[in-house]
C-alpha positions as CSV (number, residue, x, y, z in Angstrom):
1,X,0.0,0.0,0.0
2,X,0.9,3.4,-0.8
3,X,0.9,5.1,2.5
4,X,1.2,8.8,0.9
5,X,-1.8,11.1,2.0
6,X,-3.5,8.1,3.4
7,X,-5.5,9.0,6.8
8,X,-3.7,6.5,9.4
9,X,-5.2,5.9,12.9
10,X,-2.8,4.1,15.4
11,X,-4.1,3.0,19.0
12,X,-1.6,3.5,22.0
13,X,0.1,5.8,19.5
14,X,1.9,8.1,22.1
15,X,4.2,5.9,23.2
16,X,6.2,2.5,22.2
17,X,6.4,1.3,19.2
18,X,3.0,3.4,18.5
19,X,4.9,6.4,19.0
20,X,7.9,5.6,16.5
21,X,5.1,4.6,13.8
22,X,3.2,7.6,14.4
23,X,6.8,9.0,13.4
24,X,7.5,6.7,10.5
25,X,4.0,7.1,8.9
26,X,4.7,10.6,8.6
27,X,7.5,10.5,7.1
28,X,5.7,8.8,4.2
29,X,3.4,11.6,4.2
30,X,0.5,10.4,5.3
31,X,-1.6,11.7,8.0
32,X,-1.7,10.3,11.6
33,X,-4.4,10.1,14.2
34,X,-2.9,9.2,17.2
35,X,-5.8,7.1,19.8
36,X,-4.3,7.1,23.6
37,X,-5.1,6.9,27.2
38,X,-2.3,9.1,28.2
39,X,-3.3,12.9,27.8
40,X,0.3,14.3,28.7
41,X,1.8,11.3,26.5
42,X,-0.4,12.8,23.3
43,X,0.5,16.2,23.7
44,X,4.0,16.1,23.8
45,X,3.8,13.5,20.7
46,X,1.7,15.6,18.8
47,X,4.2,19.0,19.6
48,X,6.9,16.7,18.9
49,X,5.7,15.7,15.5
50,X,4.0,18.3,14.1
51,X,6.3,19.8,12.0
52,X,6.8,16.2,10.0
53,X,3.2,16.3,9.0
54,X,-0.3,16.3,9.8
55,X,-0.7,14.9,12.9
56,X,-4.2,14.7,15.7
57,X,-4.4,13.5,19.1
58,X,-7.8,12.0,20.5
59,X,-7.4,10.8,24.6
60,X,-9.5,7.3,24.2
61,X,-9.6,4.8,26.6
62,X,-10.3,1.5,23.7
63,X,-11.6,-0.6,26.9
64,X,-14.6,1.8,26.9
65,X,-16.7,1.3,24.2
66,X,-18.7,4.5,24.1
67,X,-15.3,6.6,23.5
68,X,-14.4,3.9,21.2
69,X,-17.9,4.5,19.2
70,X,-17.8,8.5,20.1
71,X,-14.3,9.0,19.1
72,X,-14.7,7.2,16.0
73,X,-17.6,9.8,15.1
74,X,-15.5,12.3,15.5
75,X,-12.6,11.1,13.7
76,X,-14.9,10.9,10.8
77,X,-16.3,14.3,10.8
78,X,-13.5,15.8,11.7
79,X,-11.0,14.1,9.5
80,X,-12.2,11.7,7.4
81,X,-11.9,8.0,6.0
82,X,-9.6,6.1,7.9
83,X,-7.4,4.2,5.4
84,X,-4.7,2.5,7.4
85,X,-6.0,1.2,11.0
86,X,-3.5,-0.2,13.4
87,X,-4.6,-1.7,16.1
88,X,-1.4,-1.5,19.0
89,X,-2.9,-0.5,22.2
90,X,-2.0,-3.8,24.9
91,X,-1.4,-3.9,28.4
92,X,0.2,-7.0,30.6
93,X,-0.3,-8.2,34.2
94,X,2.5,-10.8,34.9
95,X,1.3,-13.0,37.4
96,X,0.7,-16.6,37.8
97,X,-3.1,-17.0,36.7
98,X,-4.0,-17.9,40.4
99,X,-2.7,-14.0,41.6
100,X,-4.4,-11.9,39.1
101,X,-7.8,-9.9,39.9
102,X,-11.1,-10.4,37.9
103,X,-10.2,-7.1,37.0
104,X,-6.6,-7.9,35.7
105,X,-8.8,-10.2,33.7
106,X,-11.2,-8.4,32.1
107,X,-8.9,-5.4,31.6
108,X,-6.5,-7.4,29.4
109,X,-9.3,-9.2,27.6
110,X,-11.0,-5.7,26.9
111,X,-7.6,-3.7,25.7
112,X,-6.1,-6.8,23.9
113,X,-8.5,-9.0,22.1
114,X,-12.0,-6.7,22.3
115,X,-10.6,-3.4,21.6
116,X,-9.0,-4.2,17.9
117,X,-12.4,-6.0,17.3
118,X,-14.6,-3.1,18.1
119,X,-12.7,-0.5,16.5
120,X,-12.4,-2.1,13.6
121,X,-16.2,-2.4,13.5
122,X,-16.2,1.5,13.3
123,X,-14.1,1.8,10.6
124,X,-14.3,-1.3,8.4
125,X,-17.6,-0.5,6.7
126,X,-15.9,2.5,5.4
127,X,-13.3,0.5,4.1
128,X,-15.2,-1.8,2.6
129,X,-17.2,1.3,0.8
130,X,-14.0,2.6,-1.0
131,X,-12.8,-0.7,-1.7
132,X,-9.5,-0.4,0.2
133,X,-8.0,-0.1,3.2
134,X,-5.7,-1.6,5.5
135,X,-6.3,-3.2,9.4
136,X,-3.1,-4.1,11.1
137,X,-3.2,-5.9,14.1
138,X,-0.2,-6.4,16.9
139,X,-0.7,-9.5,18.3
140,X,2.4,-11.1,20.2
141,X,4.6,-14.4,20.0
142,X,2.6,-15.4,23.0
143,X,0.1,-16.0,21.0
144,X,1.8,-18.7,20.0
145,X,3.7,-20.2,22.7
146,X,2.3,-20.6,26.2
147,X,3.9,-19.6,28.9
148,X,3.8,-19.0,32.8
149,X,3.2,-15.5,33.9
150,X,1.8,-14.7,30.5
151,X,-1.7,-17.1,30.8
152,X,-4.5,-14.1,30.9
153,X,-1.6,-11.8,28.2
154,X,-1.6,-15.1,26.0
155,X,-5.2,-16.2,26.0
156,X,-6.0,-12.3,24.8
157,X,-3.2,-12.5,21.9
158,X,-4.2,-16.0,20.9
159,X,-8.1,-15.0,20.1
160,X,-6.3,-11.7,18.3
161,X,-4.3,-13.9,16.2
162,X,-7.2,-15.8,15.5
163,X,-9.7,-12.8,14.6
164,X,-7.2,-11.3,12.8
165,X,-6.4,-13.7,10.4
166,X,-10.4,-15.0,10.2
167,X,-10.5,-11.4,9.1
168,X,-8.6,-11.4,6.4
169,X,-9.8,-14.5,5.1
170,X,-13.3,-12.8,5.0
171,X,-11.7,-10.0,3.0
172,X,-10.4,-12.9,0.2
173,X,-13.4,-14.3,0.3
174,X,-15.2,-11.6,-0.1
175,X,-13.3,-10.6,-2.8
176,X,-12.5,-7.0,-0.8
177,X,-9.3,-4.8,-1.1
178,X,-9.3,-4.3,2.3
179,X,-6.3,-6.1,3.8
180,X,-5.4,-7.3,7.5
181,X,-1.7,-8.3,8.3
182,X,-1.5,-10.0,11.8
183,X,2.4,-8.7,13.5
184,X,3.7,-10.8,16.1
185,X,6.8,-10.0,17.5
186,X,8.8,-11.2,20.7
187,X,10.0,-9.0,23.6
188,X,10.3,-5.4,22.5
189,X,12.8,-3.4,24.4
190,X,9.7,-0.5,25.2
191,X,9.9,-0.7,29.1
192,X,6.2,-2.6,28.7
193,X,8.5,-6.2,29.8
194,X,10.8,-4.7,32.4
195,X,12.8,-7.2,33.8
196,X,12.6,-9.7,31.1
197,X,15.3,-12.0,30.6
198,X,16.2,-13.5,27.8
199,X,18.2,-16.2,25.7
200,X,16.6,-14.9,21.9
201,X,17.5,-11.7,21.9
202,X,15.3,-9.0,22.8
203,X,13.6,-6.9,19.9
204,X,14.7,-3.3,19.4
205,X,11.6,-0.7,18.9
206,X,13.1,1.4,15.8
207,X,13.5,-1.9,14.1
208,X,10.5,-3.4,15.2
209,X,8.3,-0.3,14.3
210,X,9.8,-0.4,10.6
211,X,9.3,-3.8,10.2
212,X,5.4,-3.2,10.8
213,X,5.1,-0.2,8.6
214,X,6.6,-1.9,5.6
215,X,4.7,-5.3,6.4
216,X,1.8,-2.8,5.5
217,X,3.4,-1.0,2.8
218,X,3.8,-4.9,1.2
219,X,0.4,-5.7,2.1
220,X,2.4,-8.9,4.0
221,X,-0.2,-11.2,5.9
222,X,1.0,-12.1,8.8
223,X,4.4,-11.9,10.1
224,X,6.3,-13.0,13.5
225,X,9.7,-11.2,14.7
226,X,11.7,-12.7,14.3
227,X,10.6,-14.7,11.4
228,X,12.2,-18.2,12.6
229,X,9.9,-17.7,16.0
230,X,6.8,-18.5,14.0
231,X,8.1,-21.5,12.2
232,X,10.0,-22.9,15.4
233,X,6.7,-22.8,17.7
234,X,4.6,-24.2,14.9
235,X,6.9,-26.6,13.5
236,X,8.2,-28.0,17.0
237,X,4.7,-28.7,18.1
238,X,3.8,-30.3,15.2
239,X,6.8,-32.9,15.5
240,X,7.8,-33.4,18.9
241,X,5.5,-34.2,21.5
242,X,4.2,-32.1,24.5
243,X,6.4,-32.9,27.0
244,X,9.7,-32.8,24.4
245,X,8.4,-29.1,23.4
246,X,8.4,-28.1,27.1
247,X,11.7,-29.4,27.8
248,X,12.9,-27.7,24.1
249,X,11.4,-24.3,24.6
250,X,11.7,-24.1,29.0
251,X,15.2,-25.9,28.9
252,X,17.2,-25.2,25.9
253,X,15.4,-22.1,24.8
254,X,14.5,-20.8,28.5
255,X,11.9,-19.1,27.1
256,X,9.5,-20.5,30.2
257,X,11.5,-18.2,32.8
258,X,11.6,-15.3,30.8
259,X,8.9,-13.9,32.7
260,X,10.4,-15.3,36.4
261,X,12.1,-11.4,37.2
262,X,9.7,-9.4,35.1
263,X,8.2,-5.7,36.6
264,X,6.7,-4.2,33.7
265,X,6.7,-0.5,33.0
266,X,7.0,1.6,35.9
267,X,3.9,4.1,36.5
């Protein structure tokens, strides 16, 4: 996709790897909507990058779904037809299941696997109106892999990966030029896995935030980072049996303790 003048709405835009691709879409001259919880994290994105481009701030909290619905009315009268949509907005607990809150639950199931869904039902119709767009969803490699500390995290990126990709099957098959690319990457170095330690190296967010935007301008389908995790997870638990897969990915990997010393981002 040609990203040039194209309206571009990013969720948790103000930070992360949002806030780089807030950076990077503007460099290809298209103009960004920035959707955020973080009022102070907006503003100083927006005076930040505001010379690079057209750029416009909404304060949305995507686990409420009247500003997801109001906001989107606004975006539309005010701006216009969003043409790029990606959904990045995600939030993690890290505790054993038997620790977290019903809230913790519910809160991560809202912002990670309901949020995409229902703001893409604001926008998609649109899409499908013109006849093109593009809906780009960050799910995570733990959406792939289990893994302790990560249940309530991994249960909301699995059922993204899975919407995600039913999407853009629907798009095929409805013979639409709307297309969905489903990103899943490993670790990002963003502060959001604080005390994460790890045998695969960490992902850097420059290079992580690129690798997104040009997935889209390539219209790519679904992607992990770094490429070999998707084929490893998928491949080993094809061949090897449950308890050889444990002892491959905990033991030689270490990816099962990855999570043992983590503190998340600091409030």
């Amino acid at each position: 996709m040609e990203l040039h003048d194209k309206i571009v709405l990013i969720t948790g835009g103000a930070s992360g790897i949002g806030r780089i691709m807030v950076r990077l879409m503007l460099e290809r001259k298209a103009k960004v909507i920035i959707w955020d919880i973080n009022q102070e994290s907006i503003n100083r994105t927006v005076t930040e990058f505001s010379g690079k481009g057209e750029i416009f701030g909404y304060n949305v909290d995507v686990s409420n779904l009247e500003q997801i619905k109001n906001t989107a009315e606004k975006v539309k009268l005010e701006i216009g037809v969003v043409d790029v949509l990606i959904n990045n907005a995600g939030i993690i607990v890290g505790k054993y299941f038997n620790e977290h809150t019903s809230s913790d639950i519910s809160k991560t199931m809202e912002i990670n696997a309901n949020a995409p869904m229902l703001i893409t039902m604001e926008f998609i119709n649109d899409m499908l109106n013109q006849n093109s767009g593009h809906i780009c969803n960050i799910a995570s490699s733990g959406g792939l892999v289990s893994n302790p500390k990560m249940s309530v995290y991994a249960a909301s990126k699995w059922a993204l990966i899975g919407w995600s990709d039913s999407l853009r099957l629907e798009m095929k098959k409805m013979d639409r030029k709307v297309n969905v690319t489903t990103i899943m990457p490993y670790y990002i170095n963003t502060g959001m896995f604080d005390g994460v330690k790890s045998k695969i190296p960490i992902l850097e967010p420059e290079a992580t935030a690129l690798t997104i935007v040009k997935a889209i301008e390539r219209n790519k389908k679904l992607i992990s980072i770094p490429g070999y995790i998707y084929r490893f997870t998928r491949f080993g638990q094809a061949v090897m049996s449950i308890n050889v897969f444990d002892w491959f990915a905990g033991d030689v990997l270490g990816i099962y303790k990855t999570m043992e010393h983590f503190t998340g981002r600091k409030k």
